[in-house]
C-alpha atoms as an extended CHARMM CRD file, in Angstrom:
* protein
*
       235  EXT
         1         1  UNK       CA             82.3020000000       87.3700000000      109.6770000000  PROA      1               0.0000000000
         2         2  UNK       CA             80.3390000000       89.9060000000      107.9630000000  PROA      2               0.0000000000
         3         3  UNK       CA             80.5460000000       91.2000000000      104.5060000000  PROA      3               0.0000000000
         4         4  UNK       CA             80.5860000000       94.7690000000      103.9040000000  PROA      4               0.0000000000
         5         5  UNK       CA             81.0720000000       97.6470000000      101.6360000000  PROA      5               0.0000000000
         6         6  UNK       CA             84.6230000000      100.2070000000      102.3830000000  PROA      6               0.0000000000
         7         7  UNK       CA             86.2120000000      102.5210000000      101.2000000000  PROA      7               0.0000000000
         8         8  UNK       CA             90.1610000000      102.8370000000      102.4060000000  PROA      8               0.0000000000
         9         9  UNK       CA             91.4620000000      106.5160000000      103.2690000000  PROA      9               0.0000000000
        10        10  UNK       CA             93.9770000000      108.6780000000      104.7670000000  PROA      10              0.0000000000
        11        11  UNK       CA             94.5400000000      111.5850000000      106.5200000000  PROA      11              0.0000000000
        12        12  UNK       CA             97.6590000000      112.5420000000      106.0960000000  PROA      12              0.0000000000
        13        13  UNK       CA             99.8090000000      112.2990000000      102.7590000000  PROA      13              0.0000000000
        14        14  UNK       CA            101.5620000000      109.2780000000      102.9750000000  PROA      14              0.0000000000
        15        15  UNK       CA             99.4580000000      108.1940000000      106.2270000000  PROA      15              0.0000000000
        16        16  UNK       CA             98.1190000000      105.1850000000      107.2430000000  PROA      16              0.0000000000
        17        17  UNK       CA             94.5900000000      103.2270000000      105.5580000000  PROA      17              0.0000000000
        18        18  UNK       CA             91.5860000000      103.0440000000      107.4140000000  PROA      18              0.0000000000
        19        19  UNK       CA             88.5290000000      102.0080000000      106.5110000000  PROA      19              0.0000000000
        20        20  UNK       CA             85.0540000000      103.3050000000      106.7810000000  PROA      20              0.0000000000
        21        21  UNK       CA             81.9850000000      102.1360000000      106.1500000000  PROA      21              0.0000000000
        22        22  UNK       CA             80.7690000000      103.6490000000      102.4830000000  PROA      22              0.0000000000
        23        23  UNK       CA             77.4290000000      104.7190000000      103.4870000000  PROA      23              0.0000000000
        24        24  UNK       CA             76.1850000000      104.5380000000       99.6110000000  PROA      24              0.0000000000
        25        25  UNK       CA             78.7500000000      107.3230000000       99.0630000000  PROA      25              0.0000000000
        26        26  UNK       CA             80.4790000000      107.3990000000       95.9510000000  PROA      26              0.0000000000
        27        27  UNK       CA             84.1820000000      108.6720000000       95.4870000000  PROA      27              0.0000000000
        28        28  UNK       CA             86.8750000000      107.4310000000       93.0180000000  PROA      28              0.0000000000
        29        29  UNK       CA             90.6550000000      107.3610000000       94.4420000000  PROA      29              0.0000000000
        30        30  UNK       CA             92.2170000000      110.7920000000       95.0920000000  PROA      30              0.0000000000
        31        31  UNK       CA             88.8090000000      112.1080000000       96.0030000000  PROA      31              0.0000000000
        32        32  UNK       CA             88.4340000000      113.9300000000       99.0430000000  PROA      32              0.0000000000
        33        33  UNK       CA             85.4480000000      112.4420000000      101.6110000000  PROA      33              0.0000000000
        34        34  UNK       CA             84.5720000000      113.4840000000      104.9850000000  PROA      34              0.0000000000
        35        35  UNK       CA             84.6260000000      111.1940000000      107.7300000000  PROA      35              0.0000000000
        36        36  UNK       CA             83.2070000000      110.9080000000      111.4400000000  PROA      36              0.0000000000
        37        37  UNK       CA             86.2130000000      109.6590000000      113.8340000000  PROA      37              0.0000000000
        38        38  UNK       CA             86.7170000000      109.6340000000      117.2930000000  PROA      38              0.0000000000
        39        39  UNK       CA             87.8850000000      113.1510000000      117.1790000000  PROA      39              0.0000000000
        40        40  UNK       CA             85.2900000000      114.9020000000      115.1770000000  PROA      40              0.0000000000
        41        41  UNK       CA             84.2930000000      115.4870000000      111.5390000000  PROA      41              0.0000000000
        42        42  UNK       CA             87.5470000000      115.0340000000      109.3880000000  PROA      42              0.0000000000
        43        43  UNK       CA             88.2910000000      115.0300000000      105.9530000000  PROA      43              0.0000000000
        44        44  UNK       CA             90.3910000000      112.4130000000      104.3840000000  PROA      44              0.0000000000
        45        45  UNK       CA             91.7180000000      111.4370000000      100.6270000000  PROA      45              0.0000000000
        46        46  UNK       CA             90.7660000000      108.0530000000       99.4400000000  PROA      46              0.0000000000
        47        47  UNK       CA             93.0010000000      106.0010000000       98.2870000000  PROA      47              0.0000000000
        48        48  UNK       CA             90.9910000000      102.3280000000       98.1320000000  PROA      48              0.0000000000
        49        49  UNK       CA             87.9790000000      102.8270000000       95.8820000000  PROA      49              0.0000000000
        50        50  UNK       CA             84.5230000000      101.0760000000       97.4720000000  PROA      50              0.0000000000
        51        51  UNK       CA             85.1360000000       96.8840000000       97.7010000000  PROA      51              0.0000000000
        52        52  UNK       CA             83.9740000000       94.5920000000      100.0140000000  PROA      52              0.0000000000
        53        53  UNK       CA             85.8270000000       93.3910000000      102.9100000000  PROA      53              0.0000000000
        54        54  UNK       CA             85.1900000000       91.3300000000      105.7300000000  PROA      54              0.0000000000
        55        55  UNK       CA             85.2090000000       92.1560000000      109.1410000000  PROA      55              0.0000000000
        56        56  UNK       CA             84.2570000000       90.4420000000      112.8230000000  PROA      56              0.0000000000
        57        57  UNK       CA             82.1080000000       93.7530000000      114.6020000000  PROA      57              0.0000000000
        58        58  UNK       CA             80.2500000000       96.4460000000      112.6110000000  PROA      58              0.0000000000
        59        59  UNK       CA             80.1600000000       98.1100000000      115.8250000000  PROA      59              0.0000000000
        60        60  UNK       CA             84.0810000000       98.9660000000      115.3460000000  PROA      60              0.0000000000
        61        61  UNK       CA             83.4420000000      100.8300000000      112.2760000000  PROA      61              0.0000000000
        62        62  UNK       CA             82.9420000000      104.1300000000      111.6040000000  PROA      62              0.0000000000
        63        63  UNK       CA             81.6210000000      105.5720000000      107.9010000000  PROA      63              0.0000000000
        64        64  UNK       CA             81.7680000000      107.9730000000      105.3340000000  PROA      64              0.0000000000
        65        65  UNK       CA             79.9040000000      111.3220000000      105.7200000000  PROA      65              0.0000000000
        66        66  UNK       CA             80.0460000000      112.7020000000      102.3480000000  PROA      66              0.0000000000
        67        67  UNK       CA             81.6220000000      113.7370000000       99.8560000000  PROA      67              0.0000000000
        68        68  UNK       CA             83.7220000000      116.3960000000      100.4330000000  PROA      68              0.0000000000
        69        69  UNK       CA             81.7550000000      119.9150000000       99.3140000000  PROA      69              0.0000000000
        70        70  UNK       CA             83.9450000000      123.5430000000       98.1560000000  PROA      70              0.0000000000
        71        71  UNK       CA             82.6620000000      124.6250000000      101.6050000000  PROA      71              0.0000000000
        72        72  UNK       CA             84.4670000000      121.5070000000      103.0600000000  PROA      72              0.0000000000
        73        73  UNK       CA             87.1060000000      122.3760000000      100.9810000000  PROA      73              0.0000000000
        74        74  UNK       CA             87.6340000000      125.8220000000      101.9690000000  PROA      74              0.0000000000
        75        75  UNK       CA             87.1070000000      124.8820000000      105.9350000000  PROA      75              0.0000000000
        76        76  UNK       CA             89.8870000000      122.8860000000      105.4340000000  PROA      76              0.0000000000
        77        77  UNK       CA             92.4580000000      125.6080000000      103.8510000000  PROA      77              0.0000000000
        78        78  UNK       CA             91.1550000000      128.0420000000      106.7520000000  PROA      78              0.0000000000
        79        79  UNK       CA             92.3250000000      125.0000000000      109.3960000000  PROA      79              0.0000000000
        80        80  UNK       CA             95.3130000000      125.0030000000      108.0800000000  PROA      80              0.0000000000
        81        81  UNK       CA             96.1390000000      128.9420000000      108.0330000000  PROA      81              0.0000000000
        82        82  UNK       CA             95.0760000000      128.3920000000      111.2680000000  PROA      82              0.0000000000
        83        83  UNK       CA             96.8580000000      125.8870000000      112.6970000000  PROA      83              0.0000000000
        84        84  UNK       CA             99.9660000000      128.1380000000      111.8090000000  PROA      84              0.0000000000
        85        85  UNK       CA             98.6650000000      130.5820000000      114.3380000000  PROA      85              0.0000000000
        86        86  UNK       CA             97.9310000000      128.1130000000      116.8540000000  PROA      86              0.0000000000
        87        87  UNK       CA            101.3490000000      126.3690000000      116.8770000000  PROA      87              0.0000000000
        88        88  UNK       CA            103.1780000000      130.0010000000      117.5660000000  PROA      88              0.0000000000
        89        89  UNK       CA            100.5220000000      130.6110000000      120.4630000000  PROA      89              0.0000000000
        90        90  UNK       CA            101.0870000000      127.2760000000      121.9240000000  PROA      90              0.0000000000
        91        91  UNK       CA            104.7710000000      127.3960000000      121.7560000000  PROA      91              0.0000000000
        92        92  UNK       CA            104.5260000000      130.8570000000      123.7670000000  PROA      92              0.0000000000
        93        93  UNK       CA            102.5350000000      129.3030000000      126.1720000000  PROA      93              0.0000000000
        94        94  UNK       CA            105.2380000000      125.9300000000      126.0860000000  PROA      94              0.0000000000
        95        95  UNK       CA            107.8230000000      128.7510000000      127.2210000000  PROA      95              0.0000000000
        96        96  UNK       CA            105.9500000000      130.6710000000      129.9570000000  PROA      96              0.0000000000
        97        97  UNK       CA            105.3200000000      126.9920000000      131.7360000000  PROA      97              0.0000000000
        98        98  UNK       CA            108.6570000000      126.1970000000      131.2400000000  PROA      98              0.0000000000
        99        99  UNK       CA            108.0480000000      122.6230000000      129.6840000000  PROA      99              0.0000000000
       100       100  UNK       CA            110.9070000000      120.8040000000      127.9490000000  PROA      100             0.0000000000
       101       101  UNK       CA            109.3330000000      120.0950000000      124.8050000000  PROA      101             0.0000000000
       102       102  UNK       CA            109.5340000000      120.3090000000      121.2480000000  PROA      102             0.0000000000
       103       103  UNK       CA            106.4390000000      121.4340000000      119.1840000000  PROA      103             0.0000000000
       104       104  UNK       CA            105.5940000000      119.7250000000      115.5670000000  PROA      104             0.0000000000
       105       105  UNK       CA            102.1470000000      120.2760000000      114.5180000000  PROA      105             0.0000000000
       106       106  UNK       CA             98.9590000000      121.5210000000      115.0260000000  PROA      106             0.0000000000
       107       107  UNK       CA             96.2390000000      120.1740000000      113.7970000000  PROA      107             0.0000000000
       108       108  UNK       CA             92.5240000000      121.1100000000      113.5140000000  PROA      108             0.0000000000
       109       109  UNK       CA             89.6620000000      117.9440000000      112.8000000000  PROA      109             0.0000000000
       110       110  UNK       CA             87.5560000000      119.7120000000      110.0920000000  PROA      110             0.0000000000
       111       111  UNK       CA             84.4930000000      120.3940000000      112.3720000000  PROA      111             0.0000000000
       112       112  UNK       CA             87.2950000000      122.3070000000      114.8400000000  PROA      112             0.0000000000
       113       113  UNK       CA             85.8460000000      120.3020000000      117.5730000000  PROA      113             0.0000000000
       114       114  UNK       CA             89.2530000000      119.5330000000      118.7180000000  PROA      114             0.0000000000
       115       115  UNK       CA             92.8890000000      120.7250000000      117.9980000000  PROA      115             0.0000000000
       116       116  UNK       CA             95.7870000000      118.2500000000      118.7140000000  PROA      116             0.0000000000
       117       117  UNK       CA             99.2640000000      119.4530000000      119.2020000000  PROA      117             0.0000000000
       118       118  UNK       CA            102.1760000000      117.0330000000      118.7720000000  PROA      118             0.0000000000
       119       119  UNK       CA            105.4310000000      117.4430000000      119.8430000000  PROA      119             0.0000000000
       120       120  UNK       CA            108.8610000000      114.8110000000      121.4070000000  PROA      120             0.0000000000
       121       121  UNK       CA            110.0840000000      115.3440000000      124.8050000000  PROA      121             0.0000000000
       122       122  UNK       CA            112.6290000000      112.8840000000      126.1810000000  PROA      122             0.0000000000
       123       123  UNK       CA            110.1300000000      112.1620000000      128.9570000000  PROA      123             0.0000000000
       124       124  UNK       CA            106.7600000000      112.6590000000      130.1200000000  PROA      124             0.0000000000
       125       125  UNK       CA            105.4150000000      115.9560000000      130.4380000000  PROA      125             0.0000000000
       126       126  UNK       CA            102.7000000000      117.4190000000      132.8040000000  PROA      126             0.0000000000
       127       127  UNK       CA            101.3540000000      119.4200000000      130.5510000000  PROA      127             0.0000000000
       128       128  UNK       CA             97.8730000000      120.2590000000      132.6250000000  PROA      128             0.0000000000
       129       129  UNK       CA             97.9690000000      124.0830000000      132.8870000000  PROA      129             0.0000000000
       130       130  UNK       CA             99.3480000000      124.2930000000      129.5760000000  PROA      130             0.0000000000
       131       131  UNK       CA             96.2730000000      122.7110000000      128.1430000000  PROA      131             0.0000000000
       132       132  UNK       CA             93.7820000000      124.8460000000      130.6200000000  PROA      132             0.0000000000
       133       133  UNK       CA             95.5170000000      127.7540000000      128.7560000000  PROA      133             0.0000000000
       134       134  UNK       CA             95.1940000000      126.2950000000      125.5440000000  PROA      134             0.0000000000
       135       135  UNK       CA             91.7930000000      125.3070000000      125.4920000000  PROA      135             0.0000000000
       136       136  UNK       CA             90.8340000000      128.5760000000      127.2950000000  PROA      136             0.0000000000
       137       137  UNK       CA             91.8060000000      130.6350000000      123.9600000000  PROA      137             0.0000000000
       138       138  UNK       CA             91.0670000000      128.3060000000      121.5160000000  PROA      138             0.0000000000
       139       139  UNK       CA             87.5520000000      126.9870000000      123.1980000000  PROA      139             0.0000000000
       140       140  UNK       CA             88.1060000000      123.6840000000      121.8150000000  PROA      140             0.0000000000
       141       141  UNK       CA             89.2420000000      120.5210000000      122.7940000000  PROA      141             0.0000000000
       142       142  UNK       CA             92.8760000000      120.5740000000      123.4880000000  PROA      142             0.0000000000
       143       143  UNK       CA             95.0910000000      116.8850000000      122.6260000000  PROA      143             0.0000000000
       144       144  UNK       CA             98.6260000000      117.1190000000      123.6390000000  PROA      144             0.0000000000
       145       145  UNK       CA            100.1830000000      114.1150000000      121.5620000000  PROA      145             0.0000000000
       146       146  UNK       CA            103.9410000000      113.4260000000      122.4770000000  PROA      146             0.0000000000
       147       147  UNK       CA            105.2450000000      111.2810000000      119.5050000000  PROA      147             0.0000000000
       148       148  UNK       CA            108.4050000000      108.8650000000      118.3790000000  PROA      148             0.0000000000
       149       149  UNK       CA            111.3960000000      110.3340000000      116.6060000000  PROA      149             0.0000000000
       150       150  UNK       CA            110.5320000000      108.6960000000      113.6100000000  PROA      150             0.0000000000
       151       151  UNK       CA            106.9720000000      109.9500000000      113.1860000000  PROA      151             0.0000000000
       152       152  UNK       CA            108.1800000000      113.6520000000      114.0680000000  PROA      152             0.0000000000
       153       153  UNK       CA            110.5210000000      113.1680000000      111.1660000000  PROA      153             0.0000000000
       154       154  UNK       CA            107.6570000000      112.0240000000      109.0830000000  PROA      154             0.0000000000
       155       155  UNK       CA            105.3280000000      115.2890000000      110.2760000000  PROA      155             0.0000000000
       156       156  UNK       CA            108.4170000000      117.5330000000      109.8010000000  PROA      156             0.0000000000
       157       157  UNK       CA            109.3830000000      116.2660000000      106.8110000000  PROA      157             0.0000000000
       158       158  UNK       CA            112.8170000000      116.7170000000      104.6650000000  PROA      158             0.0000000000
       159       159  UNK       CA            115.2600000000      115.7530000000      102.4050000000  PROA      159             0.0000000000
       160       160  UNK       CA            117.3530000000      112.5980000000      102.9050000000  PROA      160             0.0000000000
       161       161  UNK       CA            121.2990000000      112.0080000000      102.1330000000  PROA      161             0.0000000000
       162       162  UNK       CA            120.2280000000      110.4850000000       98.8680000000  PROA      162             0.0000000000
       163       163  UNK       CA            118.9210000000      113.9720000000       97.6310000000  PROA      163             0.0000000000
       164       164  UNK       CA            115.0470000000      113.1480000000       97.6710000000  PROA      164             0.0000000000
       165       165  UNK       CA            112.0310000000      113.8050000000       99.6940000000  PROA      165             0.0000000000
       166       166  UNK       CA            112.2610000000      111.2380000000      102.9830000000  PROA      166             0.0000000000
       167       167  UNK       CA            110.5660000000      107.9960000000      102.2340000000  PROA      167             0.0000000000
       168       168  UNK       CA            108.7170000000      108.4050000000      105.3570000000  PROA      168             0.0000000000
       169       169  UNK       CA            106.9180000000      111.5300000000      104.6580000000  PROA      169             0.0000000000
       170       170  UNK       CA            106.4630000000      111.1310000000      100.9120000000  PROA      170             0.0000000000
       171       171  UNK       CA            105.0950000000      107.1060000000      100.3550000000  PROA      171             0.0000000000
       172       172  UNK       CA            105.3910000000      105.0830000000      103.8090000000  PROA      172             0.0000000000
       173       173  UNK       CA            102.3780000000      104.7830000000      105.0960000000  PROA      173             0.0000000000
       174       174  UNK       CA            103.6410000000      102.3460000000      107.9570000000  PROA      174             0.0000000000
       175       175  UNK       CA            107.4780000000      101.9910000000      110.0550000000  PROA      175             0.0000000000
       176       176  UNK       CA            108.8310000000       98.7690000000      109.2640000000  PROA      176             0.0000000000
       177       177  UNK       CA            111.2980000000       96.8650000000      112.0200000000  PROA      177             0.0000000000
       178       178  UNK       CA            114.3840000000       98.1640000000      110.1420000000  PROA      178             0.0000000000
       179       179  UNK       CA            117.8060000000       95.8420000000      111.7520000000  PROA      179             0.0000000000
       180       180  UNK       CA            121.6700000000       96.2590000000      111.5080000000  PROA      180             0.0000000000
       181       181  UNK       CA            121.1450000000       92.6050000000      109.4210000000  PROA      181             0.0000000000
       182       182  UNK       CA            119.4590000000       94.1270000000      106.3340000000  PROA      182             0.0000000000
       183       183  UNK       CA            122.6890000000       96.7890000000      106.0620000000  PROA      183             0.0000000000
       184       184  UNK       CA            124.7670000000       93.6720000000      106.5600000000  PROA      184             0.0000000000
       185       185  UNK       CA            123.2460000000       91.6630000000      103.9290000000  PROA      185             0.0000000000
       186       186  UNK       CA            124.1290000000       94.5580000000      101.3090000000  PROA      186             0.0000000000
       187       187  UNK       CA            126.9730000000       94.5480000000      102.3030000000  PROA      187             0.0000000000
       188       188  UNK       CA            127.1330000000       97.8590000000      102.9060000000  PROA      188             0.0000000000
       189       189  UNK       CA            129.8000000000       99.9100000000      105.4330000000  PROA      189             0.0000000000
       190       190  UNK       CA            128.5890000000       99.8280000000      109.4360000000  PROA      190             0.0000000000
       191       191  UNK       CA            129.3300000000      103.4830000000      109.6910000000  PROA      191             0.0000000000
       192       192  UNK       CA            126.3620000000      104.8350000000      111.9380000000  PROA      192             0.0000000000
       193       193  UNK       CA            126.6090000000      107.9860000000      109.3590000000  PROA      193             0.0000000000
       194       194  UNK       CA            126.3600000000      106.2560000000      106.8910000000  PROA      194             0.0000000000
       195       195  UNK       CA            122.8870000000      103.8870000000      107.3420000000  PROA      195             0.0000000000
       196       196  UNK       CA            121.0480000000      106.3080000000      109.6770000000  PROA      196             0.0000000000
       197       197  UNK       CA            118.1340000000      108.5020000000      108.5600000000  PROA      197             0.0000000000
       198       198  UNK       CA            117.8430000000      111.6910000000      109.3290000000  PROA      198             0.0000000000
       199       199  UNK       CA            115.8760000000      110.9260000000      112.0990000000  PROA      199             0.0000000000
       200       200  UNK       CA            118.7760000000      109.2090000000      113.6850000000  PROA      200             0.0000000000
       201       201  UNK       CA            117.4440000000      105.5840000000      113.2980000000  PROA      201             0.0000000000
       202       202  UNK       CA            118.2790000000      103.1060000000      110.8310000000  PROA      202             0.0000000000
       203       203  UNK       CA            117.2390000000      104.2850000000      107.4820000000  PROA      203             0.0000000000
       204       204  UNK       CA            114.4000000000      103.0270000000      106.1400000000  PROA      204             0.0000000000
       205       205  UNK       CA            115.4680000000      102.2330000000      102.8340000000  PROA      205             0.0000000000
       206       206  UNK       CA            117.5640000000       99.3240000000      103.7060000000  PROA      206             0.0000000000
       207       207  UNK       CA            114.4280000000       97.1560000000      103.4120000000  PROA      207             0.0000000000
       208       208  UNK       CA            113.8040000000       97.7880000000       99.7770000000  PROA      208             0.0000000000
       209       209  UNK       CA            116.8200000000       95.3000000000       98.7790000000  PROA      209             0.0000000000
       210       210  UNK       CA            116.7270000000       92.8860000000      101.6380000000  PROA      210             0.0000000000
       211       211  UNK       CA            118.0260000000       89.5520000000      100.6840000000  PROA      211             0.0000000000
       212       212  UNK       CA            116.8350000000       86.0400000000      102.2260000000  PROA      212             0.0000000000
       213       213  UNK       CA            119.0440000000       83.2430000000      103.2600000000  PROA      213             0.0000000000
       214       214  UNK       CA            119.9930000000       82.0320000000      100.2130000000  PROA      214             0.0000000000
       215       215  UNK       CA            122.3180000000       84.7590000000       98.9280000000  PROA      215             0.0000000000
       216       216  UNK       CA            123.4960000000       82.6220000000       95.8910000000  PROA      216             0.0000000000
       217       217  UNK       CA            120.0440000000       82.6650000000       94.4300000000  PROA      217             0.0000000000
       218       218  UNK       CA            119.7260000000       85.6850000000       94.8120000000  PROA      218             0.0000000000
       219       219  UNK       CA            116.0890000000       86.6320000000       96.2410000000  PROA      219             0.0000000000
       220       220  UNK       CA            114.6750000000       89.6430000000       97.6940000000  PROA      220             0.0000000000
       221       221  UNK       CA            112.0710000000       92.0740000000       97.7780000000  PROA      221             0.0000000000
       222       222  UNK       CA            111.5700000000       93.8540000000       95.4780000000  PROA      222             0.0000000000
       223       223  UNK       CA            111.1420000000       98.0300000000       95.9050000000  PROA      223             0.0000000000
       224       224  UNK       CA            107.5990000000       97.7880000000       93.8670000000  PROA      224             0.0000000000
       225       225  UNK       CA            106.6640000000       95.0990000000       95.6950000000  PROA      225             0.0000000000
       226       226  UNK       CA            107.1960000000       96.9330000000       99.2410000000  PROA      226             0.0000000000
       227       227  UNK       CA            105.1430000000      100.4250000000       97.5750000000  PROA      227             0.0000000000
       228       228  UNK       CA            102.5950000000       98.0910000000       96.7340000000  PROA      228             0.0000000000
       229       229  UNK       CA            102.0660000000       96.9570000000      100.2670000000  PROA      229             0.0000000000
       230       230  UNK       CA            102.8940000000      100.1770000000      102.0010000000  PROA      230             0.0000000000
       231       231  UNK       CA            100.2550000000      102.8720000000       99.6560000000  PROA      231             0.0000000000
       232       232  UNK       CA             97.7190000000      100.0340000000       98.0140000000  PROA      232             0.0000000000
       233       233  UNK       CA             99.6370000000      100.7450000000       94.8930000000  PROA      233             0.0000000000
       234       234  UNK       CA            100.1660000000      104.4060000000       95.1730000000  PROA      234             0.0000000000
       235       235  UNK       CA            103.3000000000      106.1150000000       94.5830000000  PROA      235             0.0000000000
């Protein structure tokens, strides 16, 4: 194993941690950093302050850039006026190839080296003409990224039956295995309306009070316990 020096961030509010390398750059939480990934130059928001960890290949990692600079800074806010534009041209273009498809998000890396598009379909999509006339306007690199109900709930975003922002698109970093049991356990009505997300899925929040096999004493896990785990203690 070898010992090393990383810092965790995210891209996306309430996305998931990676780590990269520090590369003797400093930045508290809630700083911004930029990052090389396999996509480009990004930017991300740190949310694990430099510690050592311990990892098998070096090779595997990739590191911090920088510190994110007002230039950085204002890239980024052009990206996303951008993006805006691109997701209206795309969806033209989705309607003169006739695809069945429904369009999320775009999504510029920082360095605009490549802009992703993701959308749901119920199947798979030859989308190759669409993304010659994609990349033919936007002279980048074009990724068409077809993605889970869930997560297109998470990029959209919304307000859940209980009144407040969805879980998944304001803290959960990851998708637990959510089962029919947990509801069961609460004792709480099997009415498909009733336990579903908006998504359509079981909702998410029947993990937060999800007792063990010893009803009587009375165990579970705790809702801290599970925001611990899911944002490294941010809320």
């Amino acid at each position: 194993m070898i010992e090393i020096n990383a810092i965790g961030v995210a891209f996306k509010r309430a996305g998931k941690i990676y780590d990269f390398l520090t590369n003797n750059v400093e930045a508290k939480r809630g700083d911004f950093v930029v990052v090389e990934s396999e996509k480009g130059e990004d930017i991300a928001t740190v949310v694990i302050p430099d510690r050592k960890i311990q990892i098998e290949d070096l090779s595997v990692m990739k590191k911090v850039l920088r510190a994110a600079t007002s230039k950085d800074l204002e890239q980024l806010a052009q990206n996303r006026k951008d993006e805006i534009k691109a997701l209206a041209i795309c969806k033209q273009f989705v309607k003169k190839h006739k695809h069945e498809m429904k369009l999320l998000k775009a999504e510029y890396t920082l360095d605009r080296k490549k802009l992703t598009f993701y959308f749901t379909a119920d199947g798979r999509i030859d989308f190759r003409e669409l993304v010659k006339d994609l990349a033919r306007v936007f002279r980048t690199r074009i990724e068409m990224r077809q993605v889970g109900v869930r997560d297109a709930t998470k990029i959209l975003g919304g307000i859940g039956v209980c009144g407040r922002e969805l879980c998944c698109a304001s803290f959960l970093r990851t998708f637990q295995n959510i089962s029919i049991k947990m509801a069961k356990d609460q004792n709480l009505i099997l009415n498909p309306s009733k336990i579903s997300g908006v998504c359509g899925r079981l909702m998410c929040c029947l993990m937060y009070e999800t007792y063990e096999d010893d009803l009587e004493e009375g165990e579970f896990i705790e809702f801290r316990d599970i925001l611990d785990e899911q944002s490294g203690g941010e809320i």
